[in-house]
Each structure stands twice: as structure tokens, then as C-alpha cells.
N, C-alpha and C positions, 0 to 999 in steps of 0.2 A: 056224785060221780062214782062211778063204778069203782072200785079197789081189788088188787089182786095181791092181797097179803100184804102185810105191813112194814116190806122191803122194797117194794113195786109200786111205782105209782099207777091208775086205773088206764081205761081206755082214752088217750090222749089224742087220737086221730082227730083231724079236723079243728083240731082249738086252734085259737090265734095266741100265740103267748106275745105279750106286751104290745098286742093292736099291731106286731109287724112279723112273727115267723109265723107259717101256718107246718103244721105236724101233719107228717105224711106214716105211711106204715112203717111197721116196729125192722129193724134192720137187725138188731142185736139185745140181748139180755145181759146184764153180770149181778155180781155182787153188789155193787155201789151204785149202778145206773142201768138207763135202761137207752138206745140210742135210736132215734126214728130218723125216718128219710124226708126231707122239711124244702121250705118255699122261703127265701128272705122276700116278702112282697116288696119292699121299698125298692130292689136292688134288680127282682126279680133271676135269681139265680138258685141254685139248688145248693143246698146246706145240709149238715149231718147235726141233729140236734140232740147234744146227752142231759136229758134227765135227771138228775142225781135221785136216789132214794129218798122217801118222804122222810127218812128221821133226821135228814141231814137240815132243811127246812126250820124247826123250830130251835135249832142252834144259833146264836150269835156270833157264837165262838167261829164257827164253822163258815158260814156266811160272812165272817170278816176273812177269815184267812182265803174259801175259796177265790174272794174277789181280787185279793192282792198277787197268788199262785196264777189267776188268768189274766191279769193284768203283763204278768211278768213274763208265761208262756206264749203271750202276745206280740211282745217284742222280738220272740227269736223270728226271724227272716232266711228261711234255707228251706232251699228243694227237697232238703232230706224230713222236713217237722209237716206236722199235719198241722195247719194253719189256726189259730185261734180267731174268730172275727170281732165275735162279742163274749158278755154273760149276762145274766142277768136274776130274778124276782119274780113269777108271773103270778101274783095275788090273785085270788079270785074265792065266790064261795065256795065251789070246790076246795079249796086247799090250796096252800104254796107252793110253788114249783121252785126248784131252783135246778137253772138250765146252763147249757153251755154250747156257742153256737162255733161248729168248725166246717172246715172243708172237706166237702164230699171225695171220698176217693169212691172213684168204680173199682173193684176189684176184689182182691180177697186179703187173708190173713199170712203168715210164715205159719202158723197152728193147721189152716187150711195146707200149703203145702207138701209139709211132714205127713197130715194123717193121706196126703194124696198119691208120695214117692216113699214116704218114708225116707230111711236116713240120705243126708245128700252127698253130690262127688264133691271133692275138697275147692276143688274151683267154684260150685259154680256159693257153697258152703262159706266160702272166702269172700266173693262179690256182695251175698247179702250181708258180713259181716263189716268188710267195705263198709256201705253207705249208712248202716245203723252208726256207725262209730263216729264218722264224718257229722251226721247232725248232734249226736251226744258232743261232740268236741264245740260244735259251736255253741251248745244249751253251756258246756262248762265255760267256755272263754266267758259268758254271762257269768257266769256263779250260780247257774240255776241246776240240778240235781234228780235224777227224771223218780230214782227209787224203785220202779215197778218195771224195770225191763223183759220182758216175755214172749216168744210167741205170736202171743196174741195183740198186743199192742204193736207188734210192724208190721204194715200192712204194706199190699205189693197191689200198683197198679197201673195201668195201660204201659205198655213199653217195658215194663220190667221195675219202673221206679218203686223204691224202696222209701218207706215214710212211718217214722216215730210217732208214736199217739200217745196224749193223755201225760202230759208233761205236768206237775206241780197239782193233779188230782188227789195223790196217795197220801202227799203230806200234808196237804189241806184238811184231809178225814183224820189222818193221825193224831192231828192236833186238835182236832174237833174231838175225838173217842178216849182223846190221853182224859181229858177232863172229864168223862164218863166214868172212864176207867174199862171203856171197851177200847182195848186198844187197838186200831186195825194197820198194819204196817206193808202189806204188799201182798205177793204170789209166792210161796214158802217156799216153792220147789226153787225158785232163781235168787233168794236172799242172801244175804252178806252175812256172817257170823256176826258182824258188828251191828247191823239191824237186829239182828234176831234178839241177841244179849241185851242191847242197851237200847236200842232207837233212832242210832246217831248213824248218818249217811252223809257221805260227800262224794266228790266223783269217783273214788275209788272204788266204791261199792255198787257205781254202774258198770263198773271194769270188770267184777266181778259176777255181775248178772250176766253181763255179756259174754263174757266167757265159756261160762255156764250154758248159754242158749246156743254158742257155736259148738260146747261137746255135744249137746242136744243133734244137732243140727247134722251132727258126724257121725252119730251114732244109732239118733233113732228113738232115745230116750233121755230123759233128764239122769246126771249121777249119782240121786238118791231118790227112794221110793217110799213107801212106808205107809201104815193100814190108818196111821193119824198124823194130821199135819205138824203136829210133836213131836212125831219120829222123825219126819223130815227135817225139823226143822233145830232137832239133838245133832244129826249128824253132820248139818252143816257149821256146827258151832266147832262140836268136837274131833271132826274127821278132817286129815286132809284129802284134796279131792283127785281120786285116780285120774290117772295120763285115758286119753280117749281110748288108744292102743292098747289099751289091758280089755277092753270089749271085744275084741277082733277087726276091731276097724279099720282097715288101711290107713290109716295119720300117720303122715310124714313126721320122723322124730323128732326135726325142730319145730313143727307146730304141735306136737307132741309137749315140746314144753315150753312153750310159750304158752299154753292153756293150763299147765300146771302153775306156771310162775302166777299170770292174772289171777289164780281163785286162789292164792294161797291164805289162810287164816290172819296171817298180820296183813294188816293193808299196806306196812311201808315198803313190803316185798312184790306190790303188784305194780304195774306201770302207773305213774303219778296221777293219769286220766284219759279220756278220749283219744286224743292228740296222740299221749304217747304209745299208747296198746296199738293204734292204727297204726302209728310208724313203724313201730316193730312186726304188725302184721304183714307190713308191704315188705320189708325189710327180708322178712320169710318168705316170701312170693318171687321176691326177686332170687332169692337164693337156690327157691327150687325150678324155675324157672315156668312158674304156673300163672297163663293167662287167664285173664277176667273173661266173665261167660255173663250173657245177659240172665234176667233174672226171669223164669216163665211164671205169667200170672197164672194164679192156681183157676181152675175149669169149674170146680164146686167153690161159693164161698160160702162155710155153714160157721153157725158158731163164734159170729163174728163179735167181738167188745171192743173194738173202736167203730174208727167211724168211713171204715169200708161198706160198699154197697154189694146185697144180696140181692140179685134179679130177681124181682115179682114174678110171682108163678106166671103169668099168664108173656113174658119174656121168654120164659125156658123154651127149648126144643123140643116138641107136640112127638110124645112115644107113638112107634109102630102099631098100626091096628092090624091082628091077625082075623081072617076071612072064615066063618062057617063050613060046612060042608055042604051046606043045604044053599047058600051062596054062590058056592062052587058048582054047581049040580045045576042052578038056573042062569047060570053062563053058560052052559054047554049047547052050541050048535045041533040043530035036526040036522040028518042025511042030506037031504034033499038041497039043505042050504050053504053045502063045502063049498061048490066049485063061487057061489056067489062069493062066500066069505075068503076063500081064500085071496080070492083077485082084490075084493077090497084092502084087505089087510097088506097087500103088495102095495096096492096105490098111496096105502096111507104111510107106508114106510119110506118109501119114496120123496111123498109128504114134506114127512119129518128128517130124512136125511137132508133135504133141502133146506129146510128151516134151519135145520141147527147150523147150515154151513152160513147161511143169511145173517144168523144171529154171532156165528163166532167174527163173520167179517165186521159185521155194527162193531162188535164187542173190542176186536182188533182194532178198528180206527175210531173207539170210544178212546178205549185208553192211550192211545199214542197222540191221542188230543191232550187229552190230559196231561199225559207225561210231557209233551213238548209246552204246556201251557203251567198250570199250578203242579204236575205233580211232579217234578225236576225241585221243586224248591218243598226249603223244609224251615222252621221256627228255631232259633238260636235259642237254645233255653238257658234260664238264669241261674246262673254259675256261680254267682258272687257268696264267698261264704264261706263254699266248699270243699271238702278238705282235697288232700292229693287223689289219695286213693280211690275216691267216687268219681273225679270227672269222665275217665273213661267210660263207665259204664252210665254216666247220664248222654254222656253224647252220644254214646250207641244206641238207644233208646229214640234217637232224632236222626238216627241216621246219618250222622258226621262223626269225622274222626277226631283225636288229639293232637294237639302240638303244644306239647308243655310245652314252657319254658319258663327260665326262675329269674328274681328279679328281688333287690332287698326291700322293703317299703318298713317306716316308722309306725303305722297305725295298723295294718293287717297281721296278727298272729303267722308262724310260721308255717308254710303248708298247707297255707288256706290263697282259695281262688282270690285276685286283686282284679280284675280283669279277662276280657274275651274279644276279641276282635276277627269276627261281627260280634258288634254288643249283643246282647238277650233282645230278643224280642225283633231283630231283622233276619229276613232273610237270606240264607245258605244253600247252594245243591247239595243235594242229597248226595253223599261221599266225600264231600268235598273238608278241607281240613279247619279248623277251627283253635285259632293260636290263642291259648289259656296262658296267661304271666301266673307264677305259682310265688308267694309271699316267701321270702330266704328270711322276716325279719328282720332285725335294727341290723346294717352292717358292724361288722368289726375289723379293727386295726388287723391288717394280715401280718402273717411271718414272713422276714426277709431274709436272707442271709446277710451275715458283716462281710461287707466287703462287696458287697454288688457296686454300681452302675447309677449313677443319678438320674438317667434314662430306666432302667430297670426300675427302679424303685419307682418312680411317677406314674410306669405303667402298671406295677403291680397295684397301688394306689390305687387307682383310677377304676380298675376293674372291680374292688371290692366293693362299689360305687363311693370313695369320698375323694376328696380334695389334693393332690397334692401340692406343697405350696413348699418355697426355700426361704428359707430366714439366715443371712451371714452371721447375723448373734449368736445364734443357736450350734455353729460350727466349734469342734470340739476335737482337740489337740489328742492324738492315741499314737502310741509307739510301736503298732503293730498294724496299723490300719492306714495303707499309704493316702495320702494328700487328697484332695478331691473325692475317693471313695466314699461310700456310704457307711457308716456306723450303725443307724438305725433310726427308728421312728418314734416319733412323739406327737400324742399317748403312744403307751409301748404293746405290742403285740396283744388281742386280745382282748383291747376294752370296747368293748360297745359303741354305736356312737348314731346319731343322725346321718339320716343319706344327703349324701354330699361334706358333712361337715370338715373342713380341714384338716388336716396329717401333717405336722413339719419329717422334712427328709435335713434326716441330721448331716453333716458332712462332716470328713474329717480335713484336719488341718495340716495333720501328720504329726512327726514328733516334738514337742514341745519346747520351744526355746531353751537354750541353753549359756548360763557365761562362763566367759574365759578364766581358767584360775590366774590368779601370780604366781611364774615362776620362775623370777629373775634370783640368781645365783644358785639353782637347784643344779644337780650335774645333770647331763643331756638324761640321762635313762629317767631320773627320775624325774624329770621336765615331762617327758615323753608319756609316762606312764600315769601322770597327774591330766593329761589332756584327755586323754583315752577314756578315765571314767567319767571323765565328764562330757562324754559321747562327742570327742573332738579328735579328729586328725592330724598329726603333728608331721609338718612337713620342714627338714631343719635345714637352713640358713647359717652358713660362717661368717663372722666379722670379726674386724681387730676393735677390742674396749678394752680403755685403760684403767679402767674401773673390776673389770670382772675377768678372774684370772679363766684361764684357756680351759673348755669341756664345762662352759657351765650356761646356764639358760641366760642369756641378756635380757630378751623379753620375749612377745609375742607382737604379731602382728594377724588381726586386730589384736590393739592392747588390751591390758588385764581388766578385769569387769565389765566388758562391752559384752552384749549379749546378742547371742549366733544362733543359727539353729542347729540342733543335734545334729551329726555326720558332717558339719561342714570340713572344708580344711582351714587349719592356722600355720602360719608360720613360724617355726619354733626357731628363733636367734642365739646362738651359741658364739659365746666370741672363742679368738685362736688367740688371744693372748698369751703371752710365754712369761712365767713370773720367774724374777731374778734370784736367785738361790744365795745365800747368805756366805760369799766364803773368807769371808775379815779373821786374818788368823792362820789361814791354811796355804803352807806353803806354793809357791808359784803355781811349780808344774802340777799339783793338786789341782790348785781352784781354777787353772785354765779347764783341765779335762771336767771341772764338776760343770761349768759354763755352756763347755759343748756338750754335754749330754743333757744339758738344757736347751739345746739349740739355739745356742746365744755362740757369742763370738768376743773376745777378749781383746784387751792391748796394756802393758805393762811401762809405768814407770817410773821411776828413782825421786822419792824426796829429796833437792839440795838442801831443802832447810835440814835434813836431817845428818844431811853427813858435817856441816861447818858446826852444828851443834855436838854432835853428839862422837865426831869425828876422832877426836881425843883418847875416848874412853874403848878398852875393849870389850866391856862387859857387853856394851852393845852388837857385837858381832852376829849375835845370832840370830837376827829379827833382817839379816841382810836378804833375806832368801823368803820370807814370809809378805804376805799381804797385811798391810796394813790399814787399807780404806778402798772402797768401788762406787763409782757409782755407772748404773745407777744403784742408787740403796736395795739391800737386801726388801725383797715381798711384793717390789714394783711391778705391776704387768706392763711389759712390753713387746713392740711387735718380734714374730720369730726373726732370729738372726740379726738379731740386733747387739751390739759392741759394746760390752761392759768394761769400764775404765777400770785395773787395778795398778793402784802403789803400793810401791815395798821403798823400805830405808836403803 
């Protein structure tokens, strides 16, 4: 077989690879591959078939890792990835092929584009940046790592759709050449300082390509040039990379840096991956308040390294043929035949004004057939995947509109499509709305205020989508959070949780039980004031007790150690008892007057034992006028006004 250089495999047209693709003409050339326009005969559909390089072929290494890189690129499932179907081997005595079987796009390249408009307006700049991000976001939720973001690898087809190529190709080679020791690592102009240095790529350093291809995309040009892929490849290790705005470019300042922040040198300063640079990209969209623009498929597709299709010559539009002079010279009418030709050329205008009105009326109730039959309706496309950002501009591409709306789910990433209704693949009028459920992720415990509403809180619950539920155990005694009120939620504010899973709504109890002190024989104030810290009300009660002299606590009601709740009231018992003052000794009119400032009341009288005793003697004379016993006894409490007995001799 034919060979064209020992990067290139020869004229492949026509071969069957593995008895089931047949090789159509060459679509694209690169460095690593070469990609033709192909037949799945089993399936009969049309397929894009890459070739890889003959050196890649008698690698094992290479051949092992290719299989498992398309094995893996297989898996991704999103409108935004250029579909992998097969790979395979095609042995023969020719030589080995080793191929890669994907999904035909008609269309062209983002490389196409640029060299078509050159640099683009921020919108429409933004929509292709949109949907590249959105499939990168679902290759990362995988763990898969695309390395070679460019250009060239996004291809743009029918409708505007935007589609990532050649996922898990770059580091299949890499690992294949590290063992050579030809190391091949990507597209220099779009690499990560951390490829270039070391090797090592993860999705941050698609963040970084990406980036990179939207200054491209702004500006016109990549932000480093240079006479060797060395140079380019110095500065993006050692430079950091200008704001688009330093070209002259119109970029708005916050997309200004948000393209600084993505390419900066450390990876932990750029957005964590896909997901998050697209969030933040909308985030900027939203802020400048810049709609999405469909995306125009480029008119030339030349130059193409994936697996877009370039129209066969014999498709193109047939150039204008310009006419001789000598052409022109034997169309020209004899004299004698004006007056014939003129009247023909009247008739035949006439003719033709007729015809074309015959043709536009067919052509009028062609398509109002149509429109009233299939062409009112249009194909729900498959949504499931994708991220926020792209759904608009895929449904404009089908001729339907958006109707987010958000919804939490456990198994779909945040941001990404759960649902469409109409599902994919039924039918829609064309205009007509198309309600996309957008994944919020795992709910979380919301914030409440203290103090809400057990109504409120159930509602608040409820909307976060979980559970709310009351538990009487769970109620919990606060000195500042009246009775019934809410306290808060358990889990508390914040944690993660399954849709629907449960939430207890905590209540309060109010303020915490409280006992009564003992404060029998305390004097009322300080009765009073022993009730108070112990968050009781003292409401006070007189009684007469013969036990507990007058101003002082008898007890409480409830009694002491029963326990109340804070703020209630108690009954604070004070007896009025009037205790007897001691006046043994003190003459009459003395100890009457000490009695009544006792508020007691007196009565006097005469020992006879003392006078027939003691009658005799004078020495006794002067105890005639003196108290000599009362009762009742001195210290007694007794009720007010009550008659203390005294004798004198």
C-alpha cells in the first residue's frame, strides 16, 4: 500500500477496516491522525473514521492505553461530546491500522470560524464558550481530562450546536511517547504551565485551555506567539497571561478577569473545573446583562482535525462562468430580425412572468402544507447532562424556548439538566416552551430564624425539599424563647442531606422549671428577694403564727421544694404576730407603756402571798411599784392586742 511519509498512513479509500467500516475520502490531516468520511456497513450510517499514525501501531503501550482512553470517552453521553461508537485494530498485509470510530458532524471547525470573522463579539464569544464548558463539565464529573482543548477540536454543526472532540487521544500518545521518550503532550499555544513543566493535567488545566481559546476568540489571536513552539511554550510557564483588554479589545472588565483569574500559573487560583469557570461565566453574563446568540456554522470548513465534515468538491457551489467576446458577437441579432425578436422576447416575458407567479402560488400552498402538517413541529433534543448554561442555546438551535426551573436531586451534579418535559426525542411546536428541571444537588438543612412559627418552619422545611417532622422529646426548655416557638433544626443549618430526608423542628418549652426556696422565718424583704432569683413572684399573705414572730416568711404556698415554673406566682405567708417584750423588773407605768408600743394591752395585779409574807418587813417596800412576773412570758408571739398579765407585790 501506498505510504505518504512515515507520520501518515497511505491511500486508505475504499478498504473495509475490520469486514465492517468502509473508508470514504480524507475529511482532515494532523499531526497524530488522519480522519476520512466512512460507512458503519452493519448499521449503515455515516461515521467519521481517525486513523491514528502508523508509529502509534507497533506500540503496545499505546495500543493498551488507546483502548482504555476510548473505552472511557465512550461513556460520556452529552449533546455537547463528539460521540465515540467503536475503536479498534485493522490488521492486514498492508500494515496496522489503528482507528477510531466517531460521530460524523456536518459542519465546520471554531479554527474555521475565527480565520472566517476573525475576532468574535462577546456574546456570541460567550455562547461558544457556554457549551465547550458544559461538555468539559460532564467529561470532569467522570474524571476523565480532555488535555488538548483548541480551536480545532470544537466543532460547530447544523443549528449552531457546539461539539468537543478527541477526548482521552492526547494522553493515550503521551503515555505511549513518555516511554520513547518522544514526549507529545498537546497544542502549545493552549497548554497549562503545569503540562508544559511536568506532564501532569487535571481539569484545571482544561480551565486553562479554555480560557485561553475564549482570549483567542476575543481577540483574534492566541496570548503568546513565538518563531518556536519553545518560545511558546517558555512563556506560558513563566508569564502571566495579559487581561484580553490590553489588545484593544472591547472585554468587559469583569470578563476581563475572570480570563485572568482561569489562566493564572498556579492552578489553585483558577476555578476548581468546568462546572465552576461556567458558573462563574454565567454569573458574568448575568451581571452584564449579555444574551446568548446562536452559534453561525462557519460557510468554508477547511483545515478540519476532528471529525467535522468538509463538502466534496463536487457539493460546492459551481463558480460563475464569464462569456467570450466572440460569444457575445454570435448572439447578436441581424436588422431585419428586431421587429421578430423583439415581439418574441415580449411573449416570452410574459411567459415567464406567468410562470413564476404559478410557481410562487405551488410554492405558497407547498409550504403552508407543510407548515400546517410536519413543519409546525420540531424534535425535543436530548438535554440530559447539560449543564445550565448550554440549554438555551441548544433549544434555540430546535427552535424552542426555556423554562428553567430548579429542583434538588441526589444523583445529578449541580447545574446539570435532570429532565425536559417533552422528553428528548417527542415532539414540540416550534416556539413553543420546553420546561428543563435544572439539578440544585443534594438539599440542605435551611436557616431559620429563632423564634419563628412551627407553621413557618415546616414550610420552610418543605421547600428545601425535606421532611419536616415534630418530635415532643426533642423539645427543649430556653429562657428567652417563649413556649411553643421554634428554637431550631436538627441537623442544624447547613448539612447536606437526601431529598426528602427528615428535619426535626425543635420547640421550645419555655423557661425551665424552677423550685421554691425555704423561707420560713426569713423577714418579708428577704423572703421576697430569695423568690425573685429564683425566677418567682412573691405575692404576700398575713396570718397570725404562734410560732413565727410578726414580719417574717411562715412559708409559701406552694410549699418549699415543689417545683413551679419560672415567672409563676407563690404565695409568700408573713405572719402578724406581736412578740411579748420582757418587762419583769420594770416599774408599772414603765412596762404598761413598753406593752402598748408593742401593741399589746396590759392588766395589773397585787401578790396577796406577798403582802401577809413579806408585810412585816420594810425593806420590802420598794418592789411595791415594780413588776414582778407576766404572763404571757417574755419572747411569746402573740396575736396583736392581746393582754399581758402583770404582778407587782
Amino acid at each position: 500500500m501506498e505510504r505518504q511519509g512515515p507520520e501518515h498512513d497511505g491511500n486508505l479509500v475504499g478498504t473495509l477496516l475490520e469486514g465492517r467500516y468502509r473508508v470514504g475520502p480524507v475529511l482532515a490531516r494532523g499531526g497524530m491522525s488522519t480522519v476520512y468520511r466512512g460507512t458503519d456497513t452493519r448499521l449503515e450510517r455515516p461515521v467519521a473514521i481517525k486513523v491514528m499514525a502508523l508509529r502509534f501501531a507497533a506500540d503496545p503501550v499505546f495500543l493498551q492505553r488507546f483502548e482504555r482512553e476510548a473505552r472511557a470517552a465512550a461513556r460520556l453521553h452529552h449533546p455537547g461530546i463528539v460521540a465515540v461508537h467503536d475503536q479498534g485494530v485493522d490488521s492486514s498485509p498492508a500494515g496496522d491500522h489503528v482507528f477510531l470510530v466517531m460521530e460524523l458532524v456536518d459542519g465546520g471547525t471554531l479554527r474555521d470560524l475565527l480565520r472566517q470573522r476573525g475576532p468574535l463579539p462577546v456574546p456570541l464569544a460567550l455562547s461558544v464558550a457556554d457549551m465547550v464548558l458544559s461538555a468539559l463539565a460532564a467529561a470532569h464529573w467522570e474524571g476523565l481530562v480532555h488535555r488538548d482543548i483548541k480551536p480545532e477540536n470544537v466543532l460547530i454543526g447544523p443549528g449552531g450546536v457546539v461539539k468537543v472532540a478527541d477526548f482521552g487521544l492526547v494522553r493515550a500518545a503521551a503515555e505511549a511517547s513518555s516511554a520513547t521518550g518522544d514526549v507529545i503532550l498537546g497544542t502549545v499555544a493552549y497548554l497549562s504551565p503545569e503540562q508544559v513543566a511536568t506532564g501532569a493535567a487535571d481539569a484545571r488545566s482544561d480551565v486553562y485551555a479554555t480560557a485561553v481559546m475564549l482570549y483567542e476568540m476575543l481577540t483574534g489571536a492566541p496570548p503568546y506567539t513565538g518563531e518556536t513552539a519553545l518560545s511558546v511554550a517558555y512563556h506560558h510557564v513563566n508569564d502571566d497571561m495579559p487581561a484580553p483588554s490590553t489588545t484593544g479589545a472591547a472585554v468587559p472588565a469583569p470578563l476581563d478577569d475572570l480570563i485572568v483569574r482561569a489562566t493564572r500559573r498556579d492552578p489553585d487560583v483558577r476555578p476548581a473545573d468546568a462546572a465552576a469557570f461556567a458558573r462563574a461565566l454565567q454569573s458574568v453574563r448575568a451581571d452584564l446583562g449579555i444574551d446568548r446568540v446562536r452559534v453561525p456554522v462557519p460557510a468554508v470548513a477547511a483545515g478540519l482535525t476532528g471529525a467535522a465534515l468538509i463538502r466534496p468538491p463536487e457539493q460546492r457551489p459551481q463558480a460563475t462562468r464569464a462569456l467570450a467576446r466572440t460569444e457575445i458577437a454570435a448572439e447578436t441579432p441581424a436588422p431585419h430580425d428586431d421587429l421578430y425578436r423583439r415581439e418574441r422576447a415580449r411573449n416570452r416575458r410574459a411567459f415567464i412572468t406567468w410562470m413564476v407567479i404559478v410557481l410562487m402560488l405551488a410554492s405558497a400552498v407547498g409550504v403552508g402544507a407543510w407548515w400546517l402538517g410536519s413543519g409546525r413541529w420540531t424534535e425535543v433534543p436530548n438535554l440530559m447532562g447539560l449543564q445550565r448554561g448550554a440549554v438555551v442555546g441548544v433549544l434555540s438551535s430546535a427552535d424552542l424556548k426555556a423554562n428553567l426551573t430548579d429542583d434538588h436531586n441526589d444523583t445529578v451534579p449541580g447545574d446539570t439538566v435532570i429532565r425536559s418535559d417533552p422528553a428528548p426525542g417527542q415532539r414540540a411546536l416550534r416556539g413553543s416552551d420546553i420546561t428543563v428541571v435544572i439539578s440544585l444537588g443534594h438539599p440542605m438543612v435551611p436557616d431559620l430564624p429563632v423564634g419563628s412559627t412551627q407553621e413557618e418552619a415546616q414550610r420552610t422545611v418543605q421547600q428545601a425539599d425535606l421532611t419536616p417532622r415534630l418530635d415532643p422529646d426533642a423539645a427543649k426548655f430556653d429562657d428567652a424563647v417563649p413556649a411553643g416557638a421554634v428554637i431550631g433544626l436538627a441537623p442544624v443549618s447547613g448539612t447536606m442531606l437526601t431529598v426528602g430526608a427528615p428535619v426535626t423542628v425543635v420547640l421550645s418549652k419555655g423557661p425551665a422549671p424552677t423550685t421554691v426556696p425555704d423561707v420560713r422565718g426569713l423577714r418579708q424583704a428577704d423572703a421576697v428577694s430569695l423568690l425573685a432569683r429564683a425566677g418567682l413572684t412573691a405575692q404576700v399573705q398575713r396570718r397570725f403564727d404562734d410560732q413565727i414572730a410578726g414580719g417574717r416568711a411562715i412559708g409559701t404556698d406552694p410549699k418549699a421544694r415543689t417545683g413551679v415554673d419560672r415567672g409563676a406566682n407563690v404565695i409568700l405567708l408573713v405572719s402578724t404576730a406581736s412578740v411579748v417584750p420582757n418587762v419583769v423588773g420594770l416599774p408599772i407605768a414603765q412596762a404598761r407603756q413598753v406593752l402598748a408600743d408593742a401593741g399589746l394591752n396590759s392588766t395589773v395585779s397585787q401578790s396577796s402571798g406577798g403582802v401577809g409574807l413579806f408585810g412585816g418587813f420594810g425593806f420590802l417596800g420598794g418592789f411595791s411599784d415594780r413588776v414582778v412576773s407576766q404572763s404571757p412570758p417574755a419572747g411569746r408571739p402573740v396575736h396583736p392586742g392581746a393582754t399581758v398579765a402583770l404582778s407587782t407585790l
